[in-house]
C-alpha positions in Angstrom: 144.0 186.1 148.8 142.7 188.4 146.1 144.6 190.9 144.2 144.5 193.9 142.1 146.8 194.1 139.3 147.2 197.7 138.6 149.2 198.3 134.8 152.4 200.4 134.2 150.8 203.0 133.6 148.6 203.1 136.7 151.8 202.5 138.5 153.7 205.9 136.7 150.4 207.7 137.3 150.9 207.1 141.3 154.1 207.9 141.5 154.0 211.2 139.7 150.8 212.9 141.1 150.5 214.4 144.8 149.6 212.9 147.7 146.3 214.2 148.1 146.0 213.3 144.1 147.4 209.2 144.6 145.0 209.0 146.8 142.4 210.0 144.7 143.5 207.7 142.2 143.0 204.7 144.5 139.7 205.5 145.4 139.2 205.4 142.2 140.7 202.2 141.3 138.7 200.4 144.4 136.3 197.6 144.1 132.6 198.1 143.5 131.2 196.2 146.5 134.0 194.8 149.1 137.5 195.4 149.7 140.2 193.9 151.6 143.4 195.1 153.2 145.2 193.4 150.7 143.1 194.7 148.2 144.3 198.1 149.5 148.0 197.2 149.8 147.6 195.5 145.9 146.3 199.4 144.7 148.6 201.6 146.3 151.5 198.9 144.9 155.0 199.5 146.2 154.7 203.5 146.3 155.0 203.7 150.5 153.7 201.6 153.5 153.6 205.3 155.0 151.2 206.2 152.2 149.4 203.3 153.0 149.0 204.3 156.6 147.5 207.6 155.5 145.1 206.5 153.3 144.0 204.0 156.1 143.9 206.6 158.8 141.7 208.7 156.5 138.8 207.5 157.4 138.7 208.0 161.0 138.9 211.8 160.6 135.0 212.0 159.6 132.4 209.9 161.7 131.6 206.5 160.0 129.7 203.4 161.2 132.2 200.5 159.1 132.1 196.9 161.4 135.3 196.4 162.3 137.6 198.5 160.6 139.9 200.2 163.2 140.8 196.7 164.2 141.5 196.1 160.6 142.9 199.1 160.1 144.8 199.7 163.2 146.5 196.1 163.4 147.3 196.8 159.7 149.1 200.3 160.6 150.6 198.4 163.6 152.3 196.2 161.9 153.4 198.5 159.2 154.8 200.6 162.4 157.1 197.3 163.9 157.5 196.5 160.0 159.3 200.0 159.9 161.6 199.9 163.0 163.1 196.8 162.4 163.6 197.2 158.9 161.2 193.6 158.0 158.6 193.0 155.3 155.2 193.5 155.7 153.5 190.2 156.8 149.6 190.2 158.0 147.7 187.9 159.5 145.2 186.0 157.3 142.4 187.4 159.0 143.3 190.4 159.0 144.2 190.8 155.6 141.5 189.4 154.0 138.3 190.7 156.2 136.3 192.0 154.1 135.1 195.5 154.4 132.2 197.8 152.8 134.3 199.2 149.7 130.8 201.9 149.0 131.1 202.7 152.9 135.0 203.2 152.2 135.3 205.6 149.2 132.6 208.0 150.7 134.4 208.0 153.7 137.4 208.5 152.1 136.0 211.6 149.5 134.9 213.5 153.0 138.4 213.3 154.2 140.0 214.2 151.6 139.3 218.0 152.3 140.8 217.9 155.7 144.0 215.9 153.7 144.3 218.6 150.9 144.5 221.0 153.7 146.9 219.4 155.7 149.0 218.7 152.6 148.6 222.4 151.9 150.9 223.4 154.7 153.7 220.6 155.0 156.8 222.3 154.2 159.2 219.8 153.2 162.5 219.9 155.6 161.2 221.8 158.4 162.8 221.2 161.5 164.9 218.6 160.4 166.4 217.6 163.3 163.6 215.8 163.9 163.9 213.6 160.4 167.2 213.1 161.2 168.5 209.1 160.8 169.0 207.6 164.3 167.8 207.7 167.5 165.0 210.3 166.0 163.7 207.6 163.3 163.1 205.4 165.6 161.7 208.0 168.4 158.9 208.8 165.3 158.7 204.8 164.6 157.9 204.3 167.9 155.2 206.9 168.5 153.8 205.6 164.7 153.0 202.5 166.8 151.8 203.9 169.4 149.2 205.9 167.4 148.1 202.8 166.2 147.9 201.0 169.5 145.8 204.0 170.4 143.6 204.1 167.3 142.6 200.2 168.5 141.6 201.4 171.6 137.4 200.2 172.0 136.6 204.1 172.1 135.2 203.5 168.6 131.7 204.8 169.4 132.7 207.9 171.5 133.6 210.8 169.3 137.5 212.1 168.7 138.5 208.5 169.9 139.5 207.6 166.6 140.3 210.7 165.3 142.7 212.1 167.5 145.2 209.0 166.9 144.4 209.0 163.2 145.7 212.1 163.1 148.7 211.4 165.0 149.4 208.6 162.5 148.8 211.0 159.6 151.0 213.8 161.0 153.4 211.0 161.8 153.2 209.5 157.5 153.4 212.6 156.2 156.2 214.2 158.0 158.2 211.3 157.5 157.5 210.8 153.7 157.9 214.9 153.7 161.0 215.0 156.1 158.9 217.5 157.4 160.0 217.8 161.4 156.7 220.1 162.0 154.2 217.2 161.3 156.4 214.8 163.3 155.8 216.8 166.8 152.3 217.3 165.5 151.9 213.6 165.6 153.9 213.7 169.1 151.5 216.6 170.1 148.3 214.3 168.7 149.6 211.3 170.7 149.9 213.1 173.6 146.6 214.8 173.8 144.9 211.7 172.7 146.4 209.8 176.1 144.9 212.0 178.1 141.7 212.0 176.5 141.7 208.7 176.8 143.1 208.9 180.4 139.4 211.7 180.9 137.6 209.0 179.2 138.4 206.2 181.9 138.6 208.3 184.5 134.9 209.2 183.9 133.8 205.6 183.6 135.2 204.4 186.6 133.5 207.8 188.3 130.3 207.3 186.8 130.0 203.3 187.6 131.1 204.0 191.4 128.4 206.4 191.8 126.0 204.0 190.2 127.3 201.2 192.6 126.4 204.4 195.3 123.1 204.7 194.4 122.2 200.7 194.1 123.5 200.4 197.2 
């Protein structure tokens, strides 16, 4: 597996900026040509798996034609998800974790989503509704919908639009009111899952429609 060393000082700078400015400062630090999950992981460093899960759902929220990489992505937030609710370290499968993706393809996508990220960070409010940050049965209520965002996000909607937008912004919602403690984000991403079944439920509905009638007219 290959791996990014990032120095002390690197490490300081992520842990005092912003979100919206950490992020920044790993696009920056991202290969030239190709990147891997692990790769990823190795840049953010030991900062949050939840700001890991942001910076991978990023990319969904503007359209982008990357092979591959909401299966990546989404198994990689998955796991993250079942990491989190039972407590256990992060393990990923091998081909997974070192699938190589278009690192070029990856930092413009991520540069156009920033905007929608800076303004979503604009309006957290740390504490908000905190019943729904409390420890407990809550926790695991967001942990579970954090997985199902990224069950969601795998879905093989890919080329129809909002399919992997709508979850990836569940999972955002979902990261960033739990690093926040911010209980509005958290029924956002509740709200975002929601809407994104039955989108998805619109979706198959049609398909199965429009393949009968073309059965209809065969026949």
């Amino acid at each position: 597996m290959s791996h990014i060393d990032l120095s002390k000082k690197e490490e300081n700078e992520l842990q005092a900026e912003s979100l919206g400015e950490k992020i920044e400062l790993i696009i920056q630090k991202m290969p030239e040509n190709e990147v891997t999950l692990v790769e990823i992981m190795d840049i953010v460093g030991a900062d949050s798996l939840l700001l890991l899960t942001v910076i991978l759902s990023l990319i969904f929220l503007i359209p982008v034609s990357i092979p591959g990489v909401s299966t990546v992505f989404g198994t990689g937030i998955l796991l993250i998800g079942i990491t989190r609710l039972f407590s256990r370290k992060l393990w990923l499968p091998k081909f997974i974790a070192d699938r190589k993706l278009s690192a070029e393809k990856l930092r413009e996508g991520f540069k156009k989503a920033l905007v929608w990220f800076h303004r979503l960070e604009k309006i957290s409010k740390p504490h908000r509704l905190s019943r729904l940050t409390t420890a407990g049965t809550m926790t695991v209520f967001a942990n579970l919908a954090f997985i199902l965002g990224a069950i969601l996000l795998m879905f093989p909607f890919g080329f129809i639009p909002f399919s992997n937008t709508l979850p990836a912004l569940a999972l955002i919602f979902l990261a960033v009111g739990m690093m926040q403690q911010d209980g509005g984000f958290i029924l956002l991403g509740h709200i975002s899952n929601i809407v994104t079944m039955i989108y998805f439920a619109f979706l198959i509905a049609g398909g199965g429609w429009t393949i009968t009638e073309f059965i209809k007219i065969l026949g």
